[in-house]
N, C-alpha and C positions, 0 to 999 in steps of 0.2 A: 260217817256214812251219810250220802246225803240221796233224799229220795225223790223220782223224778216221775211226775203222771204226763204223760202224752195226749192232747184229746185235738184230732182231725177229723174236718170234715167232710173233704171235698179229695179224688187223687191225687193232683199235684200236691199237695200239702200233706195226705200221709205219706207218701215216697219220700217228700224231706223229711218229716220228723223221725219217719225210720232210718234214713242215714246220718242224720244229727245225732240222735239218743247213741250211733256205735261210735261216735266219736267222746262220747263222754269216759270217764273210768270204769273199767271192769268193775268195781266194788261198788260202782252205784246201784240202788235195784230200780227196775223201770218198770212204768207199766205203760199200756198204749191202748184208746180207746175210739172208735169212729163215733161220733157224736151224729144224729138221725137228721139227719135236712134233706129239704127235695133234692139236693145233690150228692147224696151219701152214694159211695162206690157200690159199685156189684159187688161179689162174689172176689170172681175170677179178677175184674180190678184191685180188690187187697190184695190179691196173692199175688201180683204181677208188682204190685207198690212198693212192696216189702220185700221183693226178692233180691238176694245179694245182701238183704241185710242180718241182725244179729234175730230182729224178729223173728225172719223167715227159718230161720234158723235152728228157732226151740222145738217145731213143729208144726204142722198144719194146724195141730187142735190150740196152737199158739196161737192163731192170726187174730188179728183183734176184730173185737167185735162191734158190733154195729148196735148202739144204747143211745136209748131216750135221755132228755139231759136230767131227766129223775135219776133214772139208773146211775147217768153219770158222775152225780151228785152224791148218791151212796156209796159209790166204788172212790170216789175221793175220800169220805169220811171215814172207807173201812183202812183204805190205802194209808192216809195220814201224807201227803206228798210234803218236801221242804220246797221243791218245785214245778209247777204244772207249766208245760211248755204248750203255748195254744198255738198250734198249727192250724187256724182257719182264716176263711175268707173273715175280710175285715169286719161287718157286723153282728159276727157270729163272736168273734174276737172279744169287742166288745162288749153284750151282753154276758158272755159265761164268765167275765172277770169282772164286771160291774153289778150283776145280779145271781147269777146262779150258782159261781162259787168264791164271792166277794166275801162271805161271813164264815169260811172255814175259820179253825182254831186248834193248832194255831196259825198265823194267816201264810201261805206257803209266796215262795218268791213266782211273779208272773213273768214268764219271758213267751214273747211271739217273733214273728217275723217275716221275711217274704221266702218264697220258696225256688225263685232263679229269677234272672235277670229284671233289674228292679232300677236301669236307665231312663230317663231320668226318673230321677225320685219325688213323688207326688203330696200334695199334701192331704189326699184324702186316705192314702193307707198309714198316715202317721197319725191323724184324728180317731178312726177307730182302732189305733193299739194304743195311744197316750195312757190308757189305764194300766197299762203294763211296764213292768218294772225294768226290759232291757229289753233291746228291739237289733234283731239279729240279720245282719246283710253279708254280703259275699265278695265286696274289692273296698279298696279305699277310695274309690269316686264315690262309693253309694254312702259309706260311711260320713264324709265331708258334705255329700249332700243332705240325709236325711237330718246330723246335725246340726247341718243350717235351717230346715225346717222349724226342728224343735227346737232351736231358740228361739224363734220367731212366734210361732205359735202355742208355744208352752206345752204345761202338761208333759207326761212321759215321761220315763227313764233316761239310761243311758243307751248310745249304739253301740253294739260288738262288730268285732268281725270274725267273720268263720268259714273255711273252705265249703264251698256248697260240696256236700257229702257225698252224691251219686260221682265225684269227680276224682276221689279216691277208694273207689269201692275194686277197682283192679278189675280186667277184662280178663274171663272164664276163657280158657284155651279154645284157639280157633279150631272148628269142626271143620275139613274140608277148605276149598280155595275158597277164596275172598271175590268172590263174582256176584255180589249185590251190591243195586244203589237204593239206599234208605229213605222218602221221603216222610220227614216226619210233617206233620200236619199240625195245627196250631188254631182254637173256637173261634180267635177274633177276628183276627187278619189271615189274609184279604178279606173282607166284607162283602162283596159283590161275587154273584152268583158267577159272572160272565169271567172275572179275575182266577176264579177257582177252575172254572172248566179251560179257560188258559195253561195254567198247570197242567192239568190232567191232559189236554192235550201236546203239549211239549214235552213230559214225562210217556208217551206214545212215541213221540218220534226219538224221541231216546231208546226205547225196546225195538224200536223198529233199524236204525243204525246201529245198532251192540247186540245184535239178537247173542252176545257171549255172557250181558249182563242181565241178569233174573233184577227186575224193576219190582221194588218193593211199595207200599203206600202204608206207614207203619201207623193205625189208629189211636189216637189217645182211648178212645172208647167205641162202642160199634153201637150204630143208628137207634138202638133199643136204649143204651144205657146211657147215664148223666155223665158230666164231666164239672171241671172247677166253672167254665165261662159257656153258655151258651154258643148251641154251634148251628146256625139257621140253616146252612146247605153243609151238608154232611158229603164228604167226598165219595163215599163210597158209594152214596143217593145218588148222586150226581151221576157218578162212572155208568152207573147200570142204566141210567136213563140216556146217557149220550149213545151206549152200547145198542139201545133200545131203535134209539135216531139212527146208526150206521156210521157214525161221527169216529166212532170208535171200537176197534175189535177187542172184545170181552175179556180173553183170557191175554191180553197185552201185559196187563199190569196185575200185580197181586196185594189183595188187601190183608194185614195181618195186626193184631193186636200182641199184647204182652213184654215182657220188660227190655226196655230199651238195649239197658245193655249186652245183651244178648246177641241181638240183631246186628251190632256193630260187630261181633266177630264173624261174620260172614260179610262184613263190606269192606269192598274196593270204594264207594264215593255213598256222600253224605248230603243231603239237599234240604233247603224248610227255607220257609220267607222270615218265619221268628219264631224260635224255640230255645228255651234252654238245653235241650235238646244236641244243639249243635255244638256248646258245650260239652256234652260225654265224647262227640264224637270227636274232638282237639283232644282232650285228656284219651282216647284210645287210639289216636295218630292214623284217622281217618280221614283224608283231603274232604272237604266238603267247600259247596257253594249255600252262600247266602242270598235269597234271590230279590236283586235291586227295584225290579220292574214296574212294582206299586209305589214306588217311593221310600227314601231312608228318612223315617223321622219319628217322633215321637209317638205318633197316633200307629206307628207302622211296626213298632218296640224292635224295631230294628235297627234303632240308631249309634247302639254301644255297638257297632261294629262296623261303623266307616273306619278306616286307618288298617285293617285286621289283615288286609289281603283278599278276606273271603266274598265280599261283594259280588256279584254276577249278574248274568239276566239270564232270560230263558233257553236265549240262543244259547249260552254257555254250554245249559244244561244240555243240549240236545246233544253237544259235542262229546257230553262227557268231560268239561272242562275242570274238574276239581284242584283247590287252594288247600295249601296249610295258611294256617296266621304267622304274621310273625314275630319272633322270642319276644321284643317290647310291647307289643299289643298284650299278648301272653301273662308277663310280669304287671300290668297297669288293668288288667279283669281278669277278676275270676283264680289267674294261675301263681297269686303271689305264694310265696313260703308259705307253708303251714304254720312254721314257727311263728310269724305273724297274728297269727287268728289268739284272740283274746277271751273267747266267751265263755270257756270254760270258766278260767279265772275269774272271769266278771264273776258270772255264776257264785263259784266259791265265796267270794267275797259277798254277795248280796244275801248269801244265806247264812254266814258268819253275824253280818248285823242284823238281820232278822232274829236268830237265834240270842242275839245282846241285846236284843229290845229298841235297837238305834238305828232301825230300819225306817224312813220316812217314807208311806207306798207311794206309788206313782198316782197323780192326779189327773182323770181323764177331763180332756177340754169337752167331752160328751154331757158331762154333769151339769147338766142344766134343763131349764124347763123348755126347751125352744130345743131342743132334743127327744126330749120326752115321747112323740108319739112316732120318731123313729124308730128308736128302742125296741118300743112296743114292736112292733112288725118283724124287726129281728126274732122278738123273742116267739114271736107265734109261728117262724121257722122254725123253732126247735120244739114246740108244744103242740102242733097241732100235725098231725100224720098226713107226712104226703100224697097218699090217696085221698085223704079230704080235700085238701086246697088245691087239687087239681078240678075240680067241678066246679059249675058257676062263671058267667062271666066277670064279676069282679074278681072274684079269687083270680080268676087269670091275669086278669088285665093290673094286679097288684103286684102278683109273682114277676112277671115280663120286668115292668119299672124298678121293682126290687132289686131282682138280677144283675141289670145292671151298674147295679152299686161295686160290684166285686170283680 
């Protein structure tokens, strides 16, 4: 019996860890916890993260809760895990494996990882998981990549590979006809206010040419609440202030939050500049565009998808132009075997020598002095209450620089 703690702390990260933990053995027991940072989910964000999975599953009064990394520290000590799987932003990663539950006993196996599309592979999300003892991606480009990293830079474990989760979680029976188009929305990209009201105006003339399709704009979170990545023009901001200007009529488009896959049994087409996202929508055989217009490239994390078919631009969209990928793009990201995914096993295996005493932990390349007053600043995310370090112009001006680490 081997035992597995969960601790996220952003949504995109607990939606993976809840669909990772149903991939592991029935017989394993799990626990799952949101660990407190200025970007810890809402409410209604756990319930939407976790749905479809085993979590959502046990009950409401199941959803995991949202603990100080105190609390989360004694729920490890009571738990006793053989494995704690850190589902967070990278230096959150790092401190709660290097400090805050570095001295468990006995010492449990660390596995993290990225949460969807991880093209190309960086070397700053392999620096703060190097302390961890297996580091979990989704194709074997990512895998050959992030390995070429850690040789290079050291430190770390090994890499698995693992079907990203929400992609066999199976689509709940279609309600009614399939007359929506999904646009899912993404913090980073596009950056420019004027790129984003681009969209939202091309997703207008799309309702306005199909008035047969109910135009969706699916939020990762709504203008009040946090998300993984900082989002400076919130689309929904946007809408109401162009609707304001006359640029655009109000009830054109419809804004809606809650779980993804859901919204995909009501659609006919699927749209986003970069989301993993568009992923569930190929796993529930929903044509979508991928929209080219800002550029396919690294800074645009849209580049795992030249060759796929799904490329487009705006005009596309306006047509109603939706793509399948096709079977080889398919096989080469994301859609390989399952029987391929290793991580389990890894797993197994790293908590067999752990348990034999012949566990060597993973050495973070962080451990060093010239790190040191990084750390620190991760760890006063998790110690100091985000109602504090929202006040003060430094506290601000710290968080901003901060944030964008992750």
């Amino acid at each position: 019996m081997t035992r597995v703690l969960a601790v996220a702390d952003a949504d995109s990260y607990l939606k993976w860890a809840a669909g990772l933990l149903d991939t592991l053995p029935a017989s394993w027991p799990t626990e799952m916890a949101v660990v407190r940072t200025p970007i810890a989910p809402s409410e209604s964000q756990i319930a939407a993260a976790v749905s479809g999975t085993r979590v959502a599953g046990a009950g409401p009064d199941a959803l995991p809760a949202v603990v100080s990394s105190r609390q989360l520290r004694k729920a490890a000590e009571r738990f006793r895990p053989d494995v704690v799987l850190l589902a967070c932003t990278g230096p959150v990663v790092d401190v709660l494996a290097a400090e805050i539950l570095a001295d468990l006993r006995p010492r449990p196996v660390f596995v993290s990882g990225l949460p969807g599309i991880s093209v190309p592979a960086t070397e700053k999300a392999w620096l703060f998981r190097s302390g961890c003892d297996l580091f979990v991606v989704h194709s074997g480009r990512e895998v050959a990549e992030f390995s070429a990293i850690g040789r290079e830079l050291g430190g770390g474990g090994g890499v698995a590979l693992a079907r990203l989760p929400y992609l066999d979680l199976g689509a709940p029976a279609p309600q009614g006809a399939r007359d929506r188009v999904i646009f899912a929305t993404q913090a980073k990209v596009p950056r420019r206010r004027e790129e984003r009201e681009q969209i939202l105006l091309a997703l207008a003339d799309l309702a306005a040419n199909r008035p047969d399709l109910d135009v969706v704009v699916k939020l990762r979170a709504r203008d009040s609440e946090r998300q993984t990545h900082n989002e400076r023009h919130h689309y929904e901001r946007l809408w109401m202030s162009m609707a304001a200007e006359g640029r655009v009529r109000e009830d054109a488009v419809r804004f809606a939050a809650g779980p993804m896959h859901e919204h995909l049994t009501h659609a006919a087409g699927f749209v986003t500049v970069s989301s993993t996202a568009a992923l569930e929508a190929i796993a529930q055989r929903v044509p979508l565009l991928v929209l080219s217009d800002f550029g396919v490239s690294a800074e645009m994390i849209n580049l795992v998808f030249e060759g796929s078919g799904c490329l487009g631009t705006m005009e596309d969209l306006a047509k109603a132009d939706f793509r399948m990928p096709t079977e080889a793009w398919c096989q080469a990201n994301y859609f390989h075997d399952a029987s391929a995914s290793d991580w389990v096993d890894r797993v197994s295996g790293l908590v067999a020598a752990a348990q034999a005493g012949t566990l060597v932990p993973a050495r973070s390349v962080l451990d060093s002095p010239e790190h040191a007053t990084a750390r620190r600043r991760a760890r006063l995310r998790l110690e100091v209450p985000p109602k504090v370090l929202k006040y003060g112009y430094r506290a601000k001006r710290r968080m901003r620089r901060y944030l964008k680490a992750f």
